[in-house]
C-alpha positions, 0 to 999 in steps of 0.5 A, spaced: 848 853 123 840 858 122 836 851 123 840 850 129 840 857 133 833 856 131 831 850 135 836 852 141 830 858 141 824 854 140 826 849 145 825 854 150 819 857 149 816 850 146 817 847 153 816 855 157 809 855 155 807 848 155 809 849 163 805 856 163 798 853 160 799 847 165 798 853 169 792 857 165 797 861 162 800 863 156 807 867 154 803 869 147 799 875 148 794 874 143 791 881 139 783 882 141 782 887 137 777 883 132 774 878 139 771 872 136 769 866 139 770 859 134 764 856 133 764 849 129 764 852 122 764 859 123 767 866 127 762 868 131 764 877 132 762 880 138 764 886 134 763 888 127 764 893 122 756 895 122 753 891 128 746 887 126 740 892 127 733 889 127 728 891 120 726 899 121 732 900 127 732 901 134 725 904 134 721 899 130 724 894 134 721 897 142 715 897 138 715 890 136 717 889 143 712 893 146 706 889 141 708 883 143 710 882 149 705 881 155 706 882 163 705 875 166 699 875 171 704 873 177 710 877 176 705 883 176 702 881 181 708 880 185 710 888 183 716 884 180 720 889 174 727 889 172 731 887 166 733 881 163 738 880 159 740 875 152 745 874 149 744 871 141 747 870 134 744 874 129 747 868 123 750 872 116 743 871 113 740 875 120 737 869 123 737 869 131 740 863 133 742 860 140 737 865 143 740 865 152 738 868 158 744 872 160 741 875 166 735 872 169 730 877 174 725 870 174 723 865 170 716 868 168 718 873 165 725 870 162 721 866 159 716 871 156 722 875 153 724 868 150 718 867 147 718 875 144 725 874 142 723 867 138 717 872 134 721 876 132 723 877 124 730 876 121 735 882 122 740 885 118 746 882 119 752 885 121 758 886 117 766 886 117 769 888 111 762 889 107 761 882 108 756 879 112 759 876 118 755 872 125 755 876 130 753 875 138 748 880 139 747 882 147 739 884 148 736 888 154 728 887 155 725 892 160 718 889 164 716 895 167 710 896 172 706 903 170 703 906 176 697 911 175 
């Protein structure tokens, strides 16, 4: 009698959410509380008990950006300045992986942050629950014109 009252309530619910994601939808609330994104091996965190942070902090890493970074000639030229955005994993051994342009300004200047963010050293990685987890990691880089 269990086995059946249990198969005449999934049924149901089989078949109403087959129809519902043939529509883009689901019945099933998924929890986000830990959001994620599957990779093939690995849980890559978009959030994480202690985030990622670069050797020395915050401060060491606008300094390195700050010695590494030049302005391009023709984005100077241009009086072009702004913030471009990327987007990386920092793996469970704190090494930048899948390094992205999020937000582009122009592709000098997307680049040159690319070619920054491929010098920069391995970082500490998050962790969840003191273990050492992928995290993706959003990153702002500034160009900024100063007038004298």
């Amino acid at each position: 009698m269990k086995v059946c009252l249990w198969l005449l309530i999934l049924i149901p619910l089989v078949f109403a959410n087959k129809s519902y994601a043939q529509q883009g939808k689901s019945l099933i609330n998924y929890d986000t509380t830990n959001l994620y994104i599957e990779s093939d091996t690995n849980k890559i965190y978009t959030t994480a008990d202690i985030m990622p942070q670069f050797p020395g902090g915050d401060d060491s890493l606008n300094a390195f950006v700050r010695k590494h970074a030049t302005f391009p000639q023709k984005a100077f030229k241009d009086g072009i300045s702004g913030k471009v955005w990327y987007t990386f994993v920092i793996d469970k051994k704190g090494r930048l992986r899948n390094v992205k342009v999020i937000s582009s300004l122009r592709k000098d200047l997307d680049m040159e942050g690319l070619r920054v963010i491929s010098l920069m050293p391995d970082w500490i990685p998050g962790r969840i629950n003191g273990r050492p987890v992928d995290v993706n990691y959003n990153f702002p880089m500034e160009f900024v014109i100063h007038k004298k």
